[in-house]
C-alpha positions as CSV (number, residue, x, y, z in Angstrom):
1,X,94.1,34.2,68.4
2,X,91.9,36.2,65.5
3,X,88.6,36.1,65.7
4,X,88.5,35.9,62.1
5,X,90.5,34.2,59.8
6,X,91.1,34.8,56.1
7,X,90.8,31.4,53.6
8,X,93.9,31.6,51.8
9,X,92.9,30.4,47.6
10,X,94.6,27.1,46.6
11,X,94.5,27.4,42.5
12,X,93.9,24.5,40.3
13,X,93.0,24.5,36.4
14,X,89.6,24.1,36.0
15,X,86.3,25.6,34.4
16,X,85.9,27.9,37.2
17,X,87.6,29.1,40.3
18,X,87.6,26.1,43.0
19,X,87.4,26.8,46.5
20,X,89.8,28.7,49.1
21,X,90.9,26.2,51.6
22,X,89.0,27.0,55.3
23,X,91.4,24.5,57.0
24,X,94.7,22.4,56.4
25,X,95.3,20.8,54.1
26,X,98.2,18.3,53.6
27,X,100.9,18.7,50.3
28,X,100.4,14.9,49.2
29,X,98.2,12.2,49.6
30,X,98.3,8.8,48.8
31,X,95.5,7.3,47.2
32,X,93.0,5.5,49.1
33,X,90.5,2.9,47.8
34,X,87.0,4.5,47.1
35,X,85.0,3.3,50.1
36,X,87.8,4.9,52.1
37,X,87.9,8.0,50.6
38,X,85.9,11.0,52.3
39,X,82.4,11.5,51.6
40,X,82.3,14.7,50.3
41,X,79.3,17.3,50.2
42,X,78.6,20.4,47.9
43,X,76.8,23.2,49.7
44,X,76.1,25.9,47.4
45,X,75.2,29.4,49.0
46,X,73.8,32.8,47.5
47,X,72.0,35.4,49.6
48,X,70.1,39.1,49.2
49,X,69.4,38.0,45.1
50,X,66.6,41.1,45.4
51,X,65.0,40.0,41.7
52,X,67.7,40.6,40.1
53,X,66.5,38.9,37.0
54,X,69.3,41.1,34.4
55,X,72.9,41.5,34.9
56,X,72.5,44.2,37.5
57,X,74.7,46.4,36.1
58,X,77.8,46.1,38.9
59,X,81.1,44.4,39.3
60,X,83.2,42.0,41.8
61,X,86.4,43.7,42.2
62,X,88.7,40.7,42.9
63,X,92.6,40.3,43.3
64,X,93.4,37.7,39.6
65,X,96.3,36.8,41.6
66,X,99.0,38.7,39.3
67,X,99.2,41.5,41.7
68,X,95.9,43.2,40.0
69,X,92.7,44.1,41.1
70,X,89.9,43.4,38.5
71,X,86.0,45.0,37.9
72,X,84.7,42.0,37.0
73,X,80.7,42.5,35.7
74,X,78.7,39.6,37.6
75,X,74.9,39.2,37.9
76,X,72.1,38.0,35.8
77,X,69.7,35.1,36.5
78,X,70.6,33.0,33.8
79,X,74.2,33.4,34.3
80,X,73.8,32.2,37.8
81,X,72.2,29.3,36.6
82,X,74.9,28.1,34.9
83,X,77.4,28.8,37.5
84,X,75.2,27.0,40.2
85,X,75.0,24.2,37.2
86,X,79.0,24.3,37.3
87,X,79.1,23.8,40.9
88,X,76.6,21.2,41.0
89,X,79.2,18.9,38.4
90,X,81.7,19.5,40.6
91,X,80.0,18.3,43.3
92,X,78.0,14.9,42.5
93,X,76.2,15.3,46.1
94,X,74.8,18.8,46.4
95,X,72.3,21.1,47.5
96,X,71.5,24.5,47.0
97,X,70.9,27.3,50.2
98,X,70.3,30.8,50.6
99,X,70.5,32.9,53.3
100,X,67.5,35.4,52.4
101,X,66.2,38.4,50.9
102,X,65.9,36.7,47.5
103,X,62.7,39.2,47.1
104,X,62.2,42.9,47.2
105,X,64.1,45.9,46.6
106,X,63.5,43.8,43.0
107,X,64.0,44.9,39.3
108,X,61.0,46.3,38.0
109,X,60.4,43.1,36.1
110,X,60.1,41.2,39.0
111,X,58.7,43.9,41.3
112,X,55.7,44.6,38.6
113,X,54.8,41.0,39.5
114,X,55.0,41.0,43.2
115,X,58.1,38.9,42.4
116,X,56.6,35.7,41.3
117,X,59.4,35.4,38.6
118,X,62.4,35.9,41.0
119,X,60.5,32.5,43.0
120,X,60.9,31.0,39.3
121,X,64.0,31.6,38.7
122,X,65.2,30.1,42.2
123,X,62.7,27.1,41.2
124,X,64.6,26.8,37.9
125,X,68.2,26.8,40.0
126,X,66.7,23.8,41.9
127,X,67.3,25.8,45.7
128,X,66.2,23.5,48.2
129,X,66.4,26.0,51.5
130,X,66.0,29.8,52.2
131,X,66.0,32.0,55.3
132,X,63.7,34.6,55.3
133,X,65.6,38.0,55.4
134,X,64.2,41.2,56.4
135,X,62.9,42.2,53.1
136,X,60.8,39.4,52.8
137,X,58.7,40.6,54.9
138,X,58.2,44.3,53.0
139,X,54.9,42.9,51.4
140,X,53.6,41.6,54.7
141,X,53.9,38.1,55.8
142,X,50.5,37.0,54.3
143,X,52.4,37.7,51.3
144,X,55.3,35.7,52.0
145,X,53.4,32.6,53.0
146,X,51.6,33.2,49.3
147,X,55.5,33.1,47.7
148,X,55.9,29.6,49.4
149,X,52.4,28.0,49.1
150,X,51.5,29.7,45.6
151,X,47.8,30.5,44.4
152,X,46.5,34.5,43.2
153,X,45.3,35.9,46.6
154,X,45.2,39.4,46.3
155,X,47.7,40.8,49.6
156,X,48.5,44.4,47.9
157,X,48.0,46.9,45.6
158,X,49.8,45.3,42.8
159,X,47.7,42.1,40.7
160,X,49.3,38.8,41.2
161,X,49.4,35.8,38.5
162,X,49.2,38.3,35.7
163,X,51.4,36.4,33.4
164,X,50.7,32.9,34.6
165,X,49.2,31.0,37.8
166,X,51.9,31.6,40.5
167,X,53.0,27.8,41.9
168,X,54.7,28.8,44.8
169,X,58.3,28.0,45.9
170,X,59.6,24.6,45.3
171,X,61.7,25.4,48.3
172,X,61.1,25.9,51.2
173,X,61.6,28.7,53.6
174,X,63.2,28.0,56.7
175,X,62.3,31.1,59.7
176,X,63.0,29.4,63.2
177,X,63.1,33.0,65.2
178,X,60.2,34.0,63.7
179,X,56.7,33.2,65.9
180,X,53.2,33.4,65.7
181,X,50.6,33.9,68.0
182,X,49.6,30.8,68.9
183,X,53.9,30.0,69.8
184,X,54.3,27.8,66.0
185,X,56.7,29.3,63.7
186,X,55.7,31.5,61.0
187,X,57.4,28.7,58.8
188,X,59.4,25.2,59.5
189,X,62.6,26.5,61.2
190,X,65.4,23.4,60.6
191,X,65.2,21.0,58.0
192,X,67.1,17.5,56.6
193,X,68.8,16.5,53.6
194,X,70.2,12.9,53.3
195,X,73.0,12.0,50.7
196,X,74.0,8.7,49.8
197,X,73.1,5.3,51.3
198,X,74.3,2.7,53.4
199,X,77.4,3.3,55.1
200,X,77.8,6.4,52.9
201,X,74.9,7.8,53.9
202,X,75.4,11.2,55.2
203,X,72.8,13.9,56.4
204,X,73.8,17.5,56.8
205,X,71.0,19.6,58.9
206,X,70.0,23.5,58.3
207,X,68.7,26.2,60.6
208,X,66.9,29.3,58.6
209,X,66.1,32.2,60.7
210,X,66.2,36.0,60.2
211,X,67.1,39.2,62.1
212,X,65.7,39.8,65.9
213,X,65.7,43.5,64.4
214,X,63.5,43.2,61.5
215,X,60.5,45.3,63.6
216,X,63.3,48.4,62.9
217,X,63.2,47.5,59.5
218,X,59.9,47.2,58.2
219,X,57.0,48.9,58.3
220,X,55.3,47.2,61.5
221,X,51.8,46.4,60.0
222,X,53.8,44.2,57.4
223,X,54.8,41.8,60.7
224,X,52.1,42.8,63.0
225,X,51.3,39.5,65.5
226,X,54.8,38.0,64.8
227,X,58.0,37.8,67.5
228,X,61.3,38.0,66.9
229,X,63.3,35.7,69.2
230,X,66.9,35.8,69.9
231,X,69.4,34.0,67.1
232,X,72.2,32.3,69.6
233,X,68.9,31.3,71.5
234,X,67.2,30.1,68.5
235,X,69.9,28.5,66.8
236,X,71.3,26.6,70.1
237,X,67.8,24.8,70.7
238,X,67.7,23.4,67.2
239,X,71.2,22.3,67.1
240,X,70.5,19.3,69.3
241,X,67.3,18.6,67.9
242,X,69.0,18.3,64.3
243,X,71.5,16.5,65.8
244,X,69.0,13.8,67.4
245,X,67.1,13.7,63.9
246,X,70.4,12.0,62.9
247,X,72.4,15.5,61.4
248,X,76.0,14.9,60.6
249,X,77.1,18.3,60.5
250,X,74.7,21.7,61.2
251,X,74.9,24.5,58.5
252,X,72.9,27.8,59.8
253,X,71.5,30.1,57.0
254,X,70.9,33.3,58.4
255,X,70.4,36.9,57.3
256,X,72.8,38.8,59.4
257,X,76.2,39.6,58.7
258,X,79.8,41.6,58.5
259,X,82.0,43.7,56.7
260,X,85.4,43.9,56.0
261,X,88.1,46.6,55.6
262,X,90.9,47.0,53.1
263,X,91.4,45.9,49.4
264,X,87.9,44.4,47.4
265,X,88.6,40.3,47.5
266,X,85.3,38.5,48.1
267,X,87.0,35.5,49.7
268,X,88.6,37.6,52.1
269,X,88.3,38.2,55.5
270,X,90.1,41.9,56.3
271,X,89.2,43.3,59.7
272,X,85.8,42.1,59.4
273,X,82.9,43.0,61.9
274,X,79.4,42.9,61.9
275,X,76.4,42.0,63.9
276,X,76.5,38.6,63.5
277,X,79.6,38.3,65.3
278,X,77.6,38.8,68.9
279,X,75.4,36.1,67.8
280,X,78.2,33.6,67.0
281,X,79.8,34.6,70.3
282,X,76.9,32.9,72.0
283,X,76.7,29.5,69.9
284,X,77.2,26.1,71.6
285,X,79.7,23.8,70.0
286,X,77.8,22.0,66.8
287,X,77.6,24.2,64.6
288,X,79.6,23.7,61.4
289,X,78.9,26.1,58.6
290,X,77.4,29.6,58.9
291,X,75.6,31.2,55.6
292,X,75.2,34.9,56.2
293,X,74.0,38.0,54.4
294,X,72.1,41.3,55.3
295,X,75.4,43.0,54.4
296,X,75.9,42.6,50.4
297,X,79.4,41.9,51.4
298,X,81.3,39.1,50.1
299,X,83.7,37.3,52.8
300,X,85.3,33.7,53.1
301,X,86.4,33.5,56.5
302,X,87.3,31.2,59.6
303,X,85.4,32.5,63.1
304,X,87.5,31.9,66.0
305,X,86.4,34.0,68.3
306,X,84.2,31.5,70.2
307,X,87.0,29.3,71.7
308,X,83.8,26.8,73.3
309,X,82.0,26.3,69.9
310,X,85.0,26.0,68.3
311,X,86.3,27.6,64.9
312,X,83.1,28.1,62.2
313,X,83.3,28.3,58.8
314,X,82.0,31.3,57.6
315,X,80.4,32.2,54.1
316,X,78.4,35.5,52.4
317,X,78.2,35.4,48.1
318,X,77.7,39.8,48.5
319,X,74.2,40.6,46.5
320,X,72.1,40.4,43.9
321,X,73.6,36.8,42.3
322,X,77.5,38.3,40.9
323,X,78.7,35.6,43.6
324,X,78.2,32.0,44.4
325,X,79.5,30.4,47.3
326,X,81.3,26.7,46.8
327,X,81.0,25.4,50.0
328,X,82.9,21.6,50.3
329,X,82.5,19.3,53.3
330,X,84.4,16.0,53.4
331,X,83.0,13.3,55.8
332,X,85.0,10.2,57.8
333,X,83.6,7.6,55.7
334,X,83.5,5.3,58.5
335,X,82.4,8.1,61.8
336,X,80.6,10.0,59.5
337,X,83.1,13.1,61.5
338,X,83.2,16.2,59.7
339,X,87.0,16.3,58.7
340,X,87.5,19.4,56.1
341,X,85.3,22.1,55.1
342,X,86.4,24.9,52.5
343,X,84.8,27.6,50.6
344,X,85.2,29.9,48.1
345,X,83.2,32.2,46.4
346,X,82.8,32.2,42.7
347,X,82.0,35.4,40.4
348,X,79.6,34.8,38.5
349,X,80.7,36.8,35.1
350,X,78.3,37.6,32.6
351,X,78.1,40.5,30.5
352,X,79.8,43.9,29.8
353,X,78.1,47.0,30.5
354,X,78.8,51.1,30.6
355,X,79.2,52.1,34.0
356,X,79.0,55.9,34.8
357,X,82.8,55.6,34.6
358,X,83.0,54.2,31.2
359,X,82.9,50.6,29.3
360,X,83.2,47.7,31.8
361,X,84.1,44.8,29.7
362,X,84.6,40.7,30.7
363,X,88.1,39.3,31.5
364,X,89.8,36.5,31.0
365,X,91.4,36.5,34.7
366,X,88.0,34.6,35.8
367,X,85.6,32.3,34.2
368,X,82.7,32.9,31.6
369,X,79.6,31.6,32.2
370,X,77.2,31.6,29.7
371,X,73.7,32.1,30.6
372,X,71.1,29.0,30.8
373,X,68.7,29.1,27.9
374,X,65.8,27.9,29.6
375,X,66.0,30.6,32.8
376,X,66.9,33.0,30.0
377,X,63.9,32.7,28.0
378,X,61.9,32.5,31.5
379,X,63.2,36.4,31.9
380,X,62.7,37.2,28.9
381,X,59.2,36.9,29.6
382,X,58.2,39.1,32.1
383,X,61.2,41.9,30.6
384,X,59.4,42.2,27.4
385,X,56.1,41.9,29.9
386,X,57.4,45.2,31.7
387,X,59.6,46.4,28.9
388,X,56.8,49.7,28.1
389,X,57.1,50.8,31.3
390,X,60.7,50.3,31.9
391,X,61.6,52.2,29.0
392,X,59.4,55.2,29.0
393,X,60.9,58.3,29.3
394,X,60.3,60.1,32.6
395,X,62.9,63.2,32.5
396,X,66.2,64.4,32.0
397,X,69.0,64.6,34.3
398,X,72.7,66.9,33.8
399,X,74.8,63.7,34.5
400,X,75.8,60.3,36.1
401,X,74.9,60.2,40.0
402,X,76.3,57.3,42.1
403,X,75.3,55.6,45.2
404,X,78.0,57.2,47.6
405,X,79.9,57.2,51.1
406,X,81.5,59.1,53.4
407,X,84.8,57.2,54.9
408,X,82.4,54.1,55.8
409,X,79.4,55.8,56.3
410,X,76.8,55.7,54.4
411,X,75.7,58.7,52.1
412,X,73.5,60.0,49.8
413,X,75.4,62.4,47.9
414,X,74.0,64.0,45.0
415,X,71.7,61.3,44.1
416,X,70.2,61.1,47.5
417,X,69.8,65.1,47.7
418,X,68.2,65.1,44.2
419,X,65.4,62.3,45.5
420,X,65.3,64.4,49.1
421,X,64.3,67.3,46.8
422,X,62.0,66.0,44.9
423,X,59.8,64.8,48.2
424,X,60.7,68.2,49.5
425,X,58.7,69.9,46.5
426,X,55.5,66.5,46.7
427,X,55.0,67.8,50.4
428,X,55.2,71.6,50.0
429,X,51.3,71.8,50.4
430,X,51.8,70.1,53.8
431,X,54.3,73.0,55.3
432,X,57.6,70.6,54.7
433,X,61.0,72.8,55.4
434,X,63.5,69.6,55.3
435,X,62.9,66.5,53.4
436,X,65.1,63.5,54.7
437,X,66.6,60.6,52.6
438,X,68.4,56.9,54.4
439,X,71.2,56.4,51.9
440,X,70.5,52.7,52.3
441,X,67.6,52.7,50.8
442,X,69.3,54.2,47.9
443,X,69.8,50.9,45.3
444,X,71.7,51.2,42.8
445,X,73.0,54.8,40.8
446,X,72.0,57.0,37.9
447,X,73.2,56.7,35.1
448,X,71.3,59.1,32.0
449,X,71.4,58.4,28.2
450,X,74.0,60.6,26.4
451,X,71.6,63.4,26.1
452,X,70.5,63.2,30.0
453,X,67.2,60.7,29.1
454,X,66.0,58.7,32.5
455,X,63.5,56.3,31.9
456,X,60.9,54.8,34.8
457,X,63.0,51.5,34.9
458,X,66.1,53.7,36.0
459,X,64.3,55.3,38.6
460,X,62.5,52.3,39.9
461,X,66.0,50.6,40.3
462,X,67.2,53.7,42.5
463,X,64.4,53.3,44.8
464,X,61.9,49.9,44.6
465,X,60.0,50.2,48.0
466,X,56.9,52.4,47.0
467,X,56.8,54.0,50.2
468,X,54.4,57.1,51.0
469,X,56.4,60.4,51.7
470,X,54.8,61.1,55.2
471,X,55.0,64.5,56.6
472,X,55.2,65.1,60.4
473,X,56.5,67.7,63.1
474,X,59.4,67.8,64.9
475,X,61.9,70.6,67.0
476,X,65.1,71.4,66.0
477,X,66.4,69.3,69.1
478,X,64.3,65.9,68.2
479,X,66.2,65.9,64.5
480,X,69.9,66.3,65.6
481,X,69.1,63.9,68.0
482,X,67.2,61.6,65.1
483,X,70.7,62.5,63.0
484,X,72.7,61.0,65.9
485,X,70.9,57.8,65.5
486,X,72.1,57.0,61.8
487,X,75.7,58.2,63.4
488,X,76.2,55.8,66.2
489,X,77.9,52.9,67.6
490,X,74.7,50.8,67.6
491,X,74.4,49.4,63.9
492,X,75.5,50.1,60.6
493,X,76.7,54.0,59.8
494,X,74.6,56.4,57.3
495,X,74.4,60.3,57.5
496,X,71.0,61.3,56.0
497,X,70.6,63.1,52.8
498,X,68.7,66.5,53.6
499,X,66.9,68.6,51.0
500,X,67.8,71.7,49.4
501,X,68.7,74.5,51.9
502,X,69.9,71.7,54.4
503,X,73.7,71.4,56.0
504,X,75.0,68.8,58.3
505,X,78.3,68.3,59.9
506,X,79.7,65.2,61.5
507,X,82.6,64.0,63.2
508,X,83.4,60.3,63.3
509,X,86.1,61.2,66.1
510,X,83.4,62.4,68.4
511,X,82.0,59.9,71.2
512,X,78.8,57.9,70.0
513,X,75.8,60.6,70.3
514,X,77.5,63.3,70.1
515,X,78.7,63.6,66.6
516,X,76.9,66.0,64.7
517,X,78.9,68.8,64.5
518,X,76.7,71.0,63.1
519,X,73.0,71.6,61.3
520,X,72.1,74.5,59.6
521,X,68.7,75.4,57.2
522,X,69.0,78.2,54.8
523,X,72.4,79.4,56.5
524,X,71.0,79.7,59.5
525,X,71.5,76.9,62.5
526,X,68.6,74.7,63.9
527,X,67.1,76.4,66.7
528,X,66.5,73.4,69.0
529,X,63.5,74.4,70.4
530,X,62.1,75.3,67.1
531,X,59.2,73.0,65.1
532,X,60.1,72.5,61.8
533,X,57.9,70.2,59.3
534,X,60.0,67.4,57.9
535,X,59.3,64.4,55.3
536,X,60.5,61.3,55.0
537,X,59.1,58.0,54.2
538,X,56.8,56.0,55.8
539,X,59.8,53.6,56.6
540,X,61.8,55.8,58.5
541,X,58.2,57.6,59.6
542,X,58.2,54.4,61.5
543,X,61.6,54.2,63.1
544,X,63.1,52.1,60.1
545,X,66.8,51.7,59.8
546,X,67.2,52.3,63.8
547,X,65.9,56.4,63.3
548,X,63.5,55.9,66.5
549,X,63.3,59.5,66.6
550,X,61.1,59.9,63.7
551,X,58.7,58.1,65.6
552,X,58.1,60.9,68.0
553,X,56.7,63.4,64.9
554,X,53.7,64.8,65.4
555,X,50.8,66.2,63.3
556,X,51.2,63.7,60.3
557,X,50.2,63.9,56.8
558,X,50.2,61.2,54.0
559,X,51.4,62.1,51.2
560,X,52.5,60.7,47.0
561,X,54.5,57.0,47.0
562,X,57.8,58.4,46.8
563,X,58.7,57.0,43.0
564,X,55.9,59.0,42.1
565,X,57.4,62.0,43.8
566,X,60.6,61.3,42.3
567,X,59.0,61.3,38.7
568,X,57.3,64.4,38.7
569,X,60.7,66.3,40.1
570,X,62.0,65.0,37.1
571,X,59.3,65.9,34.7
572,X,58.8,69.7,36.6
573,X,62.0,71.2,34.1
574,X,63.4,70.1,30.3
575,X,66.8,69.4,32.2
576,X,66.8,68.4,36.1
577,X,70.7,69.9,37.2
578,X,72.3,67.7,39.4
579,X,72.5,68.9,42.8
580,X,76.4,70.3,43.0
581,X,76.7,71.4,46.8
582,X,78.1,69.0,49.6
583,X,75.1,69.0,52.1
584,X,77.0,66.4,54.3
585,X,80.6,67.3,55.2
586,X,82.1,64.6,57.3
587,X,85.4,65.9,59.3
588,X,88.9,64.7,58.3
């Protein structure tokens, strides 16, 4: 038996795509009279929106079952709208999830507002639940609890409720793992939605909880005084709870997740793995549905791999709102037994674009959504708010630069030496040798106006976090050793993108640990017992993204927020050449 299962796509003519079966279905049925018929349940999924108010600028590349594969440009606030809007007329009984990190890592015209308007827009789509995710928590969770409960307390650097009093979520946020002091939860972690009445009365319960790992992935004042528990732990104590509150069926929203190999298809379910799989190794029979994210992968898939909870239906709608999962549940109208669940996730299509490749222009192979007035005018709002400092110029670059990797890990490329560079030059004053970039915390890629323009709003998109380049000690031993870590069989794979002067080897083939291959600075290798002064951010300063050993530098020094770094680089020469050498060779 698979541990994962792919849904295979059952077409039918309508507006938009309808969902991938996630279990048998039969070739005929009679019909049944209407208090027979199931009872049947819309759950409609997103995850990892990040404030992406405008069409972000990407594609879904999906098979249009003709044998092609399709770029398909997806995104934009309003045109989610309408798709949710779509799904919600399909599905007379609904409600509206997400599995986290709606906020942060935002467009600049949410991010400017501490993302007040990304909260809007998810008020506008009517969402009912969210887990927190890990980037939530970037702000600090005083913060946070300001996003649910509303009001203009002042938590940061940035002004909130500058374009209007901020109201708060009109959903709520659901964080069952996550624990304060006194033992409560930092918000409610399960909650109830009832559909129907009578005998048709159905009620489907939801768990919301977010990594055990997020200490690794945020700057630790931002969660200082909160625990992480364990998921499987977590999620297996509110399961019979739920079920004793009178629960039907259990979905889980939770920000963890997998990836899959082979040919794009974001209901598939190719080879996937991921670090949610341990946790749903560990469930207890009762849960139904799993909402996942973390990733920004897409996937449709049956879990099979815990024979004891039985198979689980497993959903993730990618990033930044270009997907939207249809998730269908069909209920015994007389047990109230969960008999058929199914899911499939929709692109949401909006609006061509030119991609540092070319023109990417809408097809017919998929539905057209067109974007919801009301959400579009909300945008509109705080875009012409922020458009002066989107739009002004801050340099010139020689050409395109895309987010890149390496034969599935992650790398920087020339966009992430170009930023390593530029905090290279900010910390010169402090004795920095090597500046350090984490190609996940690369966002999107560069792409110049004809005659090599970047504006702020570009370079806020590449990197949102403000973070302050800090500048620290370390031997030649401590970084290969801090390398390793991005390298390994523990999480997620990236190679960091090193500064001008900088050259690192690796071998995939190696045994965890031992995989760099090689490191040399200005030709000449790393002596291990040597100090070198190195910058990076204060988020991998801190261990972020599992590099522990930055945590072990010694004589520190603060330096400029890293955008600010990163605008000055560009604004040092008329034309800022893209960096041509390959700093990162991965072996064959």
């Amino acid at each position: 038996m698979t541990r994962f299962r792919t849904a295979r796509i059952t077409p039918l003519v309508a507006a938009l795509l309808v969902s991938a079966c996630a279990a048998p279905q039969a070739q005929h049925q009679a019909a049944v009279p209407a208090a027979q018929a199931p009872i049947e349940i819309g759950v409609i999924a997103i995850n990892d929106f990040h404030g992406a108010l405008e069409p972000p600028k990407q594609t879904v590349d999906a098979p249009d079952g003709k044998g092609n594969e399709v770029s398909v440009p997806a995104g934009g606030a309003a045109w989610l709208a309408s798709a949710v809007d779509a799904l919600k007329a399909q599905h007379p009984e609904n409600v509206v999830v997400a599995a986290g990190d709606l906020t942060s890592a935002s467009q600049l015209a949410s991010s400017l507002y501490l993302d007040e308007p990304s909260v809007g827009v998810m008020n506008r789509i009517g969402l009912e639940f969210n887990a927190v995710g890990n980037h939530e928590f970037d702000r600090g969770w005083q913060e946070l609890k300001r996003l649910q409960d509303g009001g203009c307390a002042k938590n940061t650097r940035f002004e909130p409720c500058q374009l209007e009093r901020f109201e708060g979520a009109r959903y709520k946020y659901l964080a069952a793992a996550t624990v304060m002091p006194d033992g409560s939860t930092l918000f409610p972690g399960t909650g109830l939605k009832t559909f129907g009445s009578g005998e048709r009365k159905i009620t489907i319960g939801f768990v919301g909880l977010s990594l055990k790992s997020i200490p690794t992935l945020v700057a630790p004042d931002r969660v200082a005084g909160l625990k992480f528990e364990d998921e499987a732990e977590t999620i297996n104590r509110a399961v019979p709870a739920l079920k004793a509150a009178g629960a039907d069926a259990v979905v889980v929203l939770i920000h963890q997740g997998l990836r899959t190999k082979g040919a794009g298809d974001p209901n598939g379910c190719n080879e996937a793995a991921g670090d949610i799989q341990p946790i749903l190794d560990h469930l207890n029979p009762g849960v139904d549905v799993v909402v996942s994210g973390h990733t920004h992968w897409a996937y449709v898939c049956n879990y099979t791999g815990n024979a004891a909870a039985g198979p689980i239906l497993l959903t993730s709608a990618g990033v930044y709102g270009k997907l939207v999962t249809d998730i269908t549940l069909d209920f015994d109208p007389v047990t109230h037994k969960l008999v058929n669940r199914k899911a499939h996730n929709v692109i949401v299509q909006s609006e061509g674009y030119t991609s540092a490749k070319g023109p990417v222009t809408t097809t017919t192979a998929f539905p057209q959504f067109q974007p919801r007035a009301d959400v579009s005018a909300y945008v509109k709002r705080y875009k012409d708010a922020s458009l002066q400092l989107v739009e002004r110029p801050v340099g010139h670059v020689s050409g395109p630069m895309e987010k890149e990797s390496e034969g599935g890990v992650g790398a920087g490329g020339s966009l992430g030496a170009l930023i390593a560079d530029s905090q290279l030059a900010a910390t010169r004053q402090y004795g920095a040798q090597i500046a350090f970039v984490n190609p996940f915390g690369i966002r999107t890629s560069l792409v110049p106006a004809a005659d090599g323009t970047v504006t702020f709003g570009q370079i806020y998109a590449v990197t949102p976090f403000n973070n302050q380049v800090v500048t620290m000690t370390l031997t030649g031993a401590q970084i290969r050793a801090t390398i390793e870590q991005g390298l390994d069989d523990s999480g997620d794979k990236q190679v960091l993108a090193p500064s001008e002067g900088m050259k690192i080897a690796f071998d995939m083939h190696r045994p965890s640990g031992s995989r760099v291959t090689a490191i040399a600075l200005d030709g000449k290798p790393l002596d291990p017992a040597k100090r070198y002064r190195v910058s990076v951010v204060n988020f991998l300063a801190e261990g972020g993204d599992g590099f522990a050993g930055f945590k072990d530098g010694t004589e520190r020094v603060n330096g400029p927020i890293d955008i600010e770094a990163f605008e000055d680089w560009l604004a040092a020469v008329p034309m800022r050449k893209v960096p041509a050498e390959d700093r990162t060779t991965q072996a064959k």
